[in-house]
C-alpha positions as CSV (number, residue, x, y, z in Angstrom):
1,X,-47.0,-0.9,16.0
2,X,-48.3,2.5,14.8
3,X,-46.2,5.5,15.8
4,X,-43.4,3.1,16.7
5,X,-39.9,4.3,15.9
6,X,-37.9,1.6,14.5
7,X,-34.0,1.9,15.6
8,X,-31.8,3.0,13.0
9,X,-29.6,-0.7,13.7
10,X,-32.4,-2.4,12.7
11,X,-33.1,-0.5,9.2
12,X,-30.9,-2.5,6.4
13,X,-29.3,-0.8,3.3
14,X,-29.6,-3.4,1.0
15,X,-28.1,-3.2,-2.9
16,X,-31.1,-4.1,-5.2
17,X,-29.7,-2.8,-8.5
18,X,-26.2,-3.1,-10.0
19,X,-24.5,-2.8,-13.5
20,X,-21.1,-1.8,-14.6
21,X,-18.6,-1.5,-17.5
22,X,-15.0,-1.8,-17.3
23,X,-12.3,-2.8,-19.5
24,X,-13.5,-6.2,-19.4
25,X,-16.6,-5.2,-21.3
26,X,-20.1,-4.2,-20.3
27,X,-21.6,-6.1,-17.4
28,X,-20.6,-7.6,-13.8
29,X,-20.7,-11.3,-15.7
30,X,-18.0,-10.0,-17.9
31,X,-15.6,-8.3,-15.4
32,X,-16.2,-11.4,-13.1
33,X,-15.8,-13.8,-15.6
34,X,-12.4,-12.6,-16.8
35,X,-11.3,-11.7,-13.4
36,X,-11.9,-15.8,-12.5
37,X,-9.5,-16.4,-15.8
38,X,-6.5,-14.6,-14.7
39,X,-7.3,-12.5,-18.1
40,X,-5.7,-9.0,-17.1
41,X,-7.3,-6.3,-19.6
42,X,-4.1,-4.1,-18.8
43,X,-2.8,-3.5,-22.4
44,X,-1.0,-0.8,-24.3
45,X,-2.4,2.9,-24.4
46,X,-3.7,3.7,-28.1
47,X,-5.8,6.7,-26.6
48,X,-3.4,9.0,-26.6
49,X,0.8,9.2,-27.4
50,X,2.2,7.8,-24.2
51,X,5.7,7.5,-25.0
52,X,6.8,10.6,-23.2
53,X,5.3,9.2,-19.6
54,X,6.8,6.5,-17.3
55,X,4.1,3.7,-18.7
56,X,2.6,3.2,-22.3
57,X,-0.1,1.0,-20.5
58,X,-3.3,0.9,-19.2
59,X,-7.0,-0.6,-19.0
60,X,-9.4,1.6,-21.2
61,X,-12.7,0.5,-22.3
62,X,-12.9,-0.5,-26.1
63,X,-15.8,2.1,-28.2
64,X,-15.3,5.1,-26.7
65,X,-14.6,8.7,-28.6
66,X,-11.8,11.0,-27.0
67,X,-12.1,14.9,-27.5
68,X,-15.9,14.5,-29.1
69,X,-19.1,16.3,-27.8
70,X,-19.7,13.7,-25.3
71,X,-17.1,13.3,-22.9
72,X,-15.9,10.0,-21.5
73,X,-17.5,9.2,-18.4
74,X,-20.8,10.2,-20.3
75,X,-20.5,7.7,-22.7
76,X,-19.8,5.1,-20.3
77,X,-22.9,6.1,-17.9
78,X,-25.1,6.2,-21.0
79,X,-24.0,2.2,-21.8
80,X,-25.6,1.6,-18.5
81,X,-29.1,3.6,-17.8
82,X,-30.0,3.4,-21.6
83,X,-31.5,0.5,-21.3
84,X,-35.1,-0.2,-20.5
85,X,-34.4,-2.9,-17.7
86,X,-32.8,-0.3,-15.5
87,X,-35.8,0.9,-13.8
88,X,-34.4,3.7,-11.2
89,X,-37.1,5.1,-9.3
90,X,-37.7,8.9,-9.3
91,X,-37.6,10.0,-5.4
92,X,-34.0,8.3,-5.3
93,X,-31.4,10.2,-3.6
94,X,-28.5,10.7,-6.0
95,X,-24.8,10.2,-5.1
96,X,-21.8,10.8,-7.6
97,X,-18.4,9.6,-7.1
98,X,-15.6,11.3,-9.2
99,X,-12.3,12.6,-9.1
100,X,-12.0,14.0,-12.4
101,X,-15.6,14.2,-14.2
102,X,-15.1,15.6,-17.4
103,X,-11.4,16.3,-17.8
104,X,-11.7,15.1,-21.1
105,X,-13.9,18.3,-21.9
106,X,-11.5,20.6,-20.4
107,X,-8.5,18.9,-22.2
108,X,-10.1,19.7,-25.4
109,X,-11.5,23.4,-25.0
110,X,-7.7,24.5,-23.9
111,X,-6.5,22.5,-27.2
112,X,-8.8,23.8,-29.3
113,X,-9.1,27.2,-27.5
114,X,-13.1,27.1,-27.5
115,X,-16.0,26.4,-25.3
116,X,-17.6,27.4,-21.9
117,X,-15.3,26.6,-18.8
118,X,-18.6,26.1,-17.0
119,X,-19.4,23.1,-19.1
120,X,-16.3,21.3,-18.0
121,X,-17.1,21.3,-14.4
122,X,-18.2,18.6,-11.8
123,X,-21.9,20.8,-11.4
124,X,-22.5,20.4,-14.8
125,X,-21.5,17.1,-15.0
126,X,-24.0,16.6,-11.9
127,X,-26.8,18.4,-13.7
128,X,-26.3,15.7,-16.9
129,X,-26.1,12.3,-14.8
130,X,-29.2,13.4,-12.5
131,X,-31.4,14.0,-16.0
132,X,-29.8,10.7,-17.6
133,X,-30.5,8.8,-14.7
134,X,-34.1,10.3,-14.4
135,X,-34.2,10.9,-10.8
136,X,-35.5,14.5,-9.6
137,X,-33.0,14.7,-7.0
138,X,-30.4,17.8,-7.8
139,X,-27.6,15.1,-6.1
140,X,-24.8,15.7,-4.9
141,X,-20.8,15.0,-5.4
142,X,-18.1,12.8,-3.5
143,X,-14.8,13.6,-4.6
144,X,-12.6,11.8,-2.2
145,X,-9.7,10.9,-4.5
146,X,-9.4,7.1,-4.9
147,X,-11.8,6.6,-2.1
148,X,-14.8,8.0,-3.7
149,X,-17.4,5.5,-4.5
150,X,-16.4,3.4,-0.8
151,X,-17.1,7.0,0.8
152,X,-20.3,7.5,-1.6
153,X,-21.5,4.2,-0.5
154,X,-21.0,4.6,2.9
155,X,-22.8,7.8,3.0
156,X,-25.8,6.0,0.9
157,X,-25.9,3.5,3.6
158,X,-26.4,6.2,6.7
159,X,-28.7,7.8,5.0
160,X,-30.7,5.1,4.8
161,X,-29.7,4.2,8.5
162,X,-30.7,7.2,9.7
163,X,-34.3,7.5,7.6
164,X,-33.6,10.5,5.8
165,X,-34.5,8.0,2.8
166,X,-35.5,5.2,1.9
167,X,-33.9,5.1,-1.7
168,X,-30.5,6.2,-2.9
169,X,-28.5,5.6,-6.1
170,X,-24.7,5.8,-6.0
171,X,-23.0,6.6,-9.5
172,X,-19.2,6.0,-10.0
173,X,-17.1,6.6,-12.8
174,X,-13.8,7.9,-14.3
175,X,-11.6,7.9,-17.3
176,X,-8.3,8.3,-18.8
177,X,-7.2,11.4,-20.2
178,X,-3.9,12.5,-20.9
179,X,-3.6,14.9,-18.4
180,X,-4.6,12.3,-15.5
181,X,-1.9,9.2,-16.8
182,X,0.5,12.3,-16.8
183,X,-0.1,13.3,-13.3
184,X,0.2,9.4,-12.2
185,X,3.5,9.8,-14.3
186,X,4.8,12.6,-13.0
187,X,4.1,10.9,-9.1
188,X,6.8,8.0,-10.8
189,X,3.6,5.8,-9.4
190,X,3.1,4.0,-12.4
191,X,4.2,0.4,-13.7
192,X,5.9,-0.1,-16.9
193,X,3.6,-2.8,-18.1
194,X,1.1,-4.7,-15.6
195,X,0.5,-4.0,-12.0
196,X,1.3,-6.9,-9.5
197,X,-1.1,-6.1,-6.3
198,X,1.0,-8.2,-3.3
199,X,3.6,-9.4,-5.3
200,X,7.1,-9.1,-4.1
201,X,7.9,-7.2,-7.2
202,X,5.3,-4.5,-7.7
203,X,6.6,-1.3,-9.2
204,X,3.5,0.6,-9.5
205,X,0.1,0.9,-10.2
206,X,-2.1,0.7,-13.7
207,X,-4.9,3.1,-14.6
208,X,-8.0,1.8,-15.8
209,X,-11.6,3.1,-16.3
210,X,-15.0,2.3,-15.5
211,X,-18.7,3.0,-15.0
212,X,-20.8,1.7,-11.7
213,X,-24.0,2.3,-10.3
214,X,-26.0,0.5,-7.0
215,X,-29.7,1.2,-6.3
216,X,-29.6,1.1,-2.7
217,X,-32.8,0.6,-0.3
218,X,-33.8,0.1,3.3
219,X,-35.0,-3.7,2.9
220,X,-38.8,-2.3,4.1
221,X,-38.8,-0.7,1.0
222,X,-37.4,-3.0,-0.8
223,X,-39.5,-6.2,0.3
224,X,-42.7,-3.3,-0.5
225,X,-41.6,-3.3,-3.9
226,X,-40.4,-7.1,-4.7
227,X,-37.6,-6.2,-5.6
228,X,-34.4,-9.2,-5.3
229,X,-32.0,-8.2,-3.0
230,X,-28.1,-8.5,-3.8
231,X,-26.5,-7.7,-0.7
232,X,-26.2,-5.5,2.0
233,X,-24.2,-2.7,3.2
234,X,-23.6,-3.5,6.8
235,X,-20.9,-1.7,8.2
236,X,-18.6,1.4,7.8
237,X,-15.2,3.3,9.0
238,X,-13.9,6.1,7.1
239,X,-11.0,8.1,8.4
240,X,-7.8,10.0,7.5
241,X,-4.1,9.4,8.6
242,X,-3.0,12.8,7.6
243,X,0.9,11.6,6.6
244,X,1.2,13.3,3.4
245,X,-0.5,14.3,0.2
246,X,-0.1,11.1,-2.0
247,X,1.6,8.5,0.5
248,X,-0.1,6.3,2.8
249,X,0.7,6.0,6.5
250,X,3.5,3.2,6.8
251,X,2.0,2.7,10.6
252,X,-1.4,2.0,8.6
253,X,-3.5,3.4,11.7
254,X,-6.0,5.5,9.4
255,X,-6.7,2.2,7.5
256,X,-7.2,-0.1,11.3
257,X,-9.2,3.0,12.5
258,X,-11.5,2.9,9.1
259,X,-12.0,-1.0,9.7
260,X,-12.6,-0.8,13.3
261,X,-15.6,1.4,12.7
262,X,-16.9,-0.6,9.8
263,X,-16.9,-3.4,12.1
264,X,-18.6,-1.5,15.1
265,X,-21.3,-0.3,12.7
266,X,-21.9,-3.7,11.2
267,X,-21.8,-4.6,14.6
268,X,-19.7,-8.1,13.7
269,X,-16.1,-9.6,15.2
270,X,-13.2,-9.6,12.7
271,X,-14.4,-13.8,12.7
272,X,-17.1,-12.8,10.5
273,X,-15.2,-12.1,7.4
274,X,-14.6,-14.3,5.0
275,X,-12.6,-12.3,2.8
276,X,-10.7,-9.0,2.3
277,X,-11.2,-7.1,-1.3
278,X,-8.1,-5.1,-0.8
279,X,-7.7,-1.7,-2.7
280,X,-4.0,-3.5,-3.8
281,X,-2.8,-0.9,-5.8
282,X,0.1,-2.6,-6.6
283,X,2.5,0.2,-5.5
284,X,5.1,-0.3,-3.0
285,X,3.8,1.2,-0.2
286,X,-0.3,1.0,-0.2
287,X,0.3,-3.0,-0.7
288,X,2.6,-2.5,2.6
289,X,0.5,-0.5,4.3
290,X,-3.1,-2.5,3.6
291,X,-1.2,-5.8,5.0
292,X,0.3,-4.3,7.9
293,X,-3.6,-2.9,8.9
294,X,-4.4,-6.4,8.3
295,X,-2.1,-8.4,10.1
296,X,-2.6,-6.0,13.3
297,X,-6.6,-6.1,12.8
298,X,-6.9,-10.0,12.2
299,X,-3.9,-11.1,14.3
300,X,-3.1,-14.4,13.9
301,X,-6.1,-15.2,11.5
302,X,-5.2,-15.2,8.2
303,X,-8.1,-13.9,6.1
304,X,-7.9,-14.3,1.9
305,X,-7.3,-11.4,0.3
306,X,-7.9,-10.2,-3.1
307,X,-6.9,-7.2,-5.8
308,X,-8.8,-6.9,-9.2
309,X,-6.5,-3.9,-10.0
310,X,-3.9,-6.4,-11.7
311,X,-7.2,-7.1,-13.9
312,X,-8.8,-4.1,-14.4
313,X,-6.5,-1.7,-13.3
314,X,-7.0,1.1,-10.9
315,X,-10.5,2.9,-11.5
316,X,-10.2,5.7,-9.2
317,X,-13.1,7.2,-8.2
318,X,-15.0,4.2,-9.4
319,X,-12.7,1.8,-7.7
320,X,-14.9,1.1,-4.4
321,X,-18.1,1.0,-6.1
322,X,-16.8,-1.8,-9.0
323,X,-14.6,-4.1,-6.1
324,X,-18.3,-3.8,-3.6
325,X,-20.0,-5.2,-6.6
326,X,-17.7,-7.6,-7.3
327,X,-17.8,-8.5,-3.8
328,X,-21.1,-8.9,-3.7
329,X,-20.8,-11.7,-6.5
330,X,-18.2,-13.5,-4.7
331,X,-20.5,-14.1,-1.8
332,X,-22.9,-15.3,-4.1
333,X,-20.6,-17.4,-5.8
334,X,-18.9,-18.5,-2.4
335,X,-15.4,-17.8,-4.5
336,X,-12.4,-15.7,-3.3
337,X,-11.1,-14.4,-7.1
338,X,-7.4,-14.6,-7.7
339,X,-5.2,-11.6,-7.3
340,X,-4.7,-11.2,-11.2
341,X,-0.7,-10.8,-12.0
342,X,0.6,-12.1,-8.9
343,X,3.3,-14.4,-9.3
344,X,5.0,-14.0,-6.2
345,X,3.5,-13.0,-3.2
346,X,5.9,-10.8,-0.8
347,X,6.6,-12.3,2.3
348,X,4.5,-10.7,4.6
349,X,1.6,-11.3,2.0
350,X,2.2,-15.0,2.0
351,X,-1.3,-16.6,3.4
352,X,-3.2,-14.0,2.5
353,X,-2.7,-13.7,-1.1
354,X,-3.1,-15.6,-3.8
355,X,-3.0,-16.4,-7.9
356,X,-5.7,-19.0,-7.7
357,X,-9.2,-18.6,-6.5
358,X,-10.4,-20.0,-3.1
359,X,-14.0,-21.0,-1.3
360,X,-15.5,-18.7,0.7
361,X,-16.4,-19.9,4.1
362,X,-20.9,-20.1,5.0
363,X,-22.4,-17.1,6.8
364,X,-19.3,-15.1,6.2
365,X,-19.5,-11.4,5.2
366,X,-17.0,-9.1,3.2
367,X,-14.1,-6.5,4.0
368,X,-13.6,-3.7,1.5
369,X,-10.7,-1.5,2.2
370,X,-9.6,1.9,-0.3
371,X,-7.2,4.6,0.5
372,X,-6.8,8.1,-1.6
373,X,-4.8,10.7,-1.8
374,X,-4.8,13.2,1.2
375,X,-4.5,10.3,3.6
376,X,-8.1,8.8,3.1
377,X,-9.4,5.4,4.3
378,X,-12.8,3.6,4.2
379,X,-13.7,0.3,4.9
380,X,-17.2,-1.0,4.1
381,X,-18.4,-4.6,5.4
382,X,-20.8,-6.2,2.5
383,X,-23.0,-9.4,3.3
């Protein structure tokens, strides 16, 4: 009816447009593809001299040109929008995820003692994704350490809630530099060859790198425009445990707060989810502390859970955005992908966890947990 105000609960953010690249190579087929093998793209570091750093490993992305006029994440981003099947429309509301932007620029004007600070920073690094994209929004930036593109997301998906827009597009990406594998070296958070998300004998985590981006609509919108929908972003939590500057919460009731909001949003019961794509770091204590949010969350349901980090390795700011689309697929695909590198699952993993892929149950939806540094947590529900 004419004038009528639609509720916000009954406006859907719905994913019409997705593409990535990761280590695996350009595309979701490709990441999901060798994800289903067991195939982890975790190799050694040729980037850059590693040998002084706790790890000489990690998951890059094969093509791309360290200290040249275009930095990394540019290169990546430019793999995915020049193409003329990526058709982003204008009024979209733009949303970047990073932690580190650029760094790669900055790394080289202090070695080579020239260039324009300004250049190096997250602004101007705005400034060059909004005119590569094409969109005439200014944008804005999400920097929310690991947690980035999950919190990006769920800030695409209130705004479309809440009918400030009908349109947004979420970019995600980082890379690795030599100054951030020395800062994961310098935490001691790093494994010597191949993370192992779950597994009884994880030492640490593996950087990786990668490129995302989701066109997100209200479904009015995106039924006016026949376009296919891929999914929708149901529910959110974020929150923050405020325990310490890199460690997570070993009580894990930041992470249960972040899910029990994504729930109430999505307005769903914990029987509704069909699987958990954990942020599985692989380090001792997020691993610990994502399972202990589970077990008190789910009870005495076990729920399959999943980590692509073992594959893919940990894409920071990208990380959310890359597991949601992967997500997304697995829904599709009614599969649960195996936790790449896990050999054996520690013990209060056992039921949850596995090396081997799984079916995923009819009508069921998707749990995406990330944590970051600073004590951040978000949970997004997917369908």
């Amino acid at each position: 009816m004419e004038g009528r105000r639609i509720s916000p609960s009954k406006i859907k953010a719905v994913v019409v447009s997705c593409d990535m690249t990761t280590p695996y190579g350009q595309g979701t087929d490709a990441c999901w593809n060798s994800i289903l093998s067991g195939k982890s793209a975790v190799s050694r570091l040729n980037r850059f001299n590693a040998k002084a750093f706790q790890s000489e490993y990690a998951a890059t992305i094969n093509g791309l040109k360290y200290h040249q006029k275009d930095s990394l994440v540019i290169q990546m981003l430019q793999s995915l929008f020049n193409k003329p099947s990526v058709l982003i429309p204008e009024d979209a509301k733009l949303i970047l995820a990073t932690t580190k932007g650029e760094i790669d620029l900055l790394e080289k004007m202090i070695l080579e003692g020239k260039g324009n600070m300004s250049d190096c920073g997250l602004g101007s690094f705005l400034k060059k994704v909004s005119t590569l994209t094409g969109v005439k929004d200014a944008g804005i930036i999400i920097s929310a350490a690991c947690a980035s593109s999950s919190a990006a997301l769920a800030r695409a998906a209130a705004i479309i809630r809440s009918r400030y827009s009908d349109c947004v597009l979420v970019i995600a990406c980082d890379s690795i530099t030599e100054f951030v594998f020395s800062g994961f070296s310098s935490l001691m958070a790093l494994d010597k060859s191949a993370a192992k998300p779950f597994d009884k004998n994880r030492s640490g985590l593996s950087l990786g790198e990668a490129a995302a981006f989701a066109l997100i609509m209200s479904d009015s919108r995106a039924r006016q425009e026949k376009r296919k929908i891929i999914g929708e972003i149901a529910g959110w939590g974020l929150s923050d445990d405020a325990n310490h500057m890199t460690g997570p919460s070993r009580t894990s009731e930041g992470l249960i707060l972040a899910i029990k909001k994504a729930f109430k949003t999505a307005d769903i019961d914990k029987k509704d989810v069909g699987f958990i794509a954990a942020h599985g770091t692989g380090t001792v204590y997020n691993d610990a502390m994502e399972i202990k949010a589970f077990h008190t969350v789910f009870k005495n349901i076990k729920i399959p859970v999943y980590s692509i980090k073992g594959a893919i390795g940990h894409t920071m700011g990208a990380a959310g955005l890359v597991e949601m689309i992967i997500a997304l697929r697995s829904l599709k695909e009614r599969k649960v992908p195996p936790t790449v590198n896990l050999r054996d699952a520690d013990e209060d993993a056992l039921g949850w966890v596995s090396s081997r892929e799984c079916p995923v149950g009819e009508n069921k939806m998707a749990l995406i947990t990330n944590a970051g540094f600073g004590g951040i947590n978000t949970a997004l529900v997917v369908a």
